[in-house]
N, C-alpha and C positions, 0 to 999 in steps of 0.2 A: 095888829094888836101885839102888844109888847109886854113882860113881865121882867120885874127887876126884883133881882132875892137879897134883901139883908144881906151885909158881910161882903159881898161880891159886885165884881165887876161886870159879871156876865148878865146879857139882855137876852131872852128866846122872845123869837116872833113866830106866829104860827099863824096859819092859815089855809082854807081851800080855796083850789081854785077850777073853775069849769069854765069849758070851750064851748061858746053858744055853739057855732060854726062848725065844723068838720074844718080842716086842712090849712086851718085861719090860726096860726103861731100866736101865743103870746106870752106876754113875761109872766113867771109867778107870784109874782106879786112889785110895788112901788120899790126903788134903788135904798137900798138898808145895807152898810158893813154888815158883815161874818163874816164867820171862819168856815162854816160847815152846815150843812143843809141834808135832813133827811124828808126823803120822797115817798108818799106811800098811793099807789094808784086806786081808786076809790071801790070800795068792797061789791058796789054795785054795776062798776062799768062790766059793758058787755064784750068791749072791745079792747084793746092795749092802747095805753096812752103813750105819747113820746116823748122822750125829755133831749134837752140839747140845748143849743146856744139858737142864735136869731134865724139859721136858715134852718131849724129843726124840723121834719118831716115825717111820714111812716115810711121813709126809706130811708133816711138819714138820721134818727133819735135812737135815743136806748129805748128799747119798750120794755113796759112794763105791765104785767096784766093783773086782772083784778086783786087784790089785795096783797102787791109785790111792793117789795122797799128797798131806795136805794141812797146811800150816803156817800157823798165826795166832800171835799173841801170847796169852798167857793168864797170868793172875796165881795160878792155884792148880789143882791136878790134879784136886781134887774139883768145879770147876768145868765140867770135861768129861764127857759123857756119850754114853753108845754104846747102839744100840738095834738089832736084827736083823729078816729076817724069816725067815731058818732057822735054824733051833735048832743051837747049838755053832758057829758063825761067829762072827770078830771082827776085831781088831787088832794091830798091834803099835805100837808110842809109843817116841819117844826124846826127852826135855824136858829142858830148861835155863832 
């Protein structure tokens, strides 16, 4: 999902995303340019979720625990990936 504001060049896409799986990587959402991506781990998880690139892991992500947020730069959304260790936990993302 995408919103485009009057006057501007800028696109935000936003979305959640949840890991049916435990230990099962995936992207946070379909390949979209940006510049910047903010991360917020879902206010209900029980456990930390992990952010990273394709081999992302709970020994190799940033974790994040329940309603923690984190912002980098990033140049495509399939770039991102999210990894649990309780099954139906996630995220939500707001990128630009």
């Amino acid at each position: 999902m995408h919103q485009t504001f009057p006057g501007t060049r800028s696109v935000i896409y936003n979305g959640k995303k949840t890991i049916s799986a435990n230990g099962t990587q995936e992207i946070i959402a379909a390949a979209q340019s940006v510049s910047q991506i903010t991360i917020r781990a879902l206010a209900g998880n029980t456990n930390p979720v992990f952010i990273g690139d394709a081999d992302v892991s709970a020994t190799t992500g940033l974790a994040l625990a329940a309603g923690e947020t984190v912002t980098f730069p990033v140049g495509n959304l399939a770039d991102v990936w999210v990894d649990v260790t309780t099954n139906g936990e996630g995220v939500t993302f707001l990128a630009s």
